[in-house]
N, C-alpha and C positions, 0 to 999 in steps of 0.2 A: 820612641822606637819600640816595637813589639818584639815578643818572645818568640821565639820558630814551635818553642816545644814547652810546656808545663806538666806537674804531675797530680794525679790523684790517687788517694788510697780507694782500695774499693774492699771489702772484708769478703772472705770466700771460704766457709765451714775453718770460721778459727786459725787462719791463715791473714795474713795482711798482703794484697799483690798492689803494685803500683801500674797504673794505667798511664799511659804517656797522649797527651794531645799535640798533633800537631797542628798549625796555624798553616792553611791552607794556602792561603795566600801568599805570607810569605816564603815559603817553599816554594813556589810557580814563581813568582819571581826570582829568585837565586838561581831556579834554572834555567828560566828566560834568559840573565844576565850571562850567565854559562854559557847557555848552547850560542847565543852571539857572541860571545869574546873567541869562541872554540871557530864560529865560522868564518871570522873575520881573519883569525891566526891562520887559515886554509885559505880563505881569498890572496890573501899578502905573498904566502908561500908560494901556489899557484901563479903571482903573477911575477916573481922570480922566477920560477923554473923550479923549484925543487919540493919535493914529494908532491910527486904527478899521481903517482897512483892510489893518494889518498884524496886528490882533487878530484880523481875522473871518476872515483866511488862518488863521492857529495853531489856532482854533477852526475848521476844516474838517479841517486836516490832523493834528489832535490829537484822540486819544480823551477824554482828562479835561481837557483845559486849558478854560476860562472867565475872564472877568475879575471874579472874586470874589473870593476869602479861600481857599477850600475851592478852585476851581478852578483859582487859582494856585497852590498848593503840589502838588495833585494833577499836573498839569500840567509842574512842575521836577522832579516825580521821574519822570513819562515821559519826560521830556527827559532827561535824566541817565542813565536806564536804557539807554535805546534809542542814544543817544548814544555811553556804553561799549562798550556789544556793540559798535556797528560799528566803531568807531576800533582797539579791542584784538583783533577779528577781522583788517583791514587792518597794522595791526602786526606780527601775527604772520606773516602771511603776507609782509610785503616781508622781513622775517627769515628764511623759508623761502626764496625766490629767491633774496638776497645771499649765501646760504651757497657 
């Protein structure tokens, strides 16, 4: 199993700062697995009946999401997709700065 985050010293005019790495990937996934448990908990809810108006938000702001069967699962893999991307984009790049 991999580390999310490790440290390096890096020396700066007689100062010791610690630089933090994060592991790109696993980060995109923690939020992948997030943002579907998050969409799935709003599929369930929606298809009871209660909190409608956090359903009809996800279904404005989601291309496949629905509170159905098919909707809901369509729905946690946009979540999950589009969730990676940004998180493992953002990762990467605060690992570019810290260098």
């Amino acid at each position: 199993m991999s580390t999310t985050t490790s440290s390096k010293n890096v020396q700066e005019s007689g100062r010791v700062l610690e630089a933090t790495y994060l592991n790109p990937l696993a980060l995109g996934e923690a939020a992948a697995v997030v943002s579907a448990a998050g969409m799935l908990l709003l599929g369930i809810l929606g298809a009871m009946g209660v909190y409608e108006a956090g359903v009809a938000m996800m279904e404005q702001w989601h291309l496949f999401f629905a509170p159905t069967v098919l909707g809901t699962l369509a729905g946690m893999i946009e979540a999950a997709v589009v969730s990676f991307a940004i998180v493992y984009a953002l990762a990467w790049l605060y690992n570019a700065f810290a260098r």
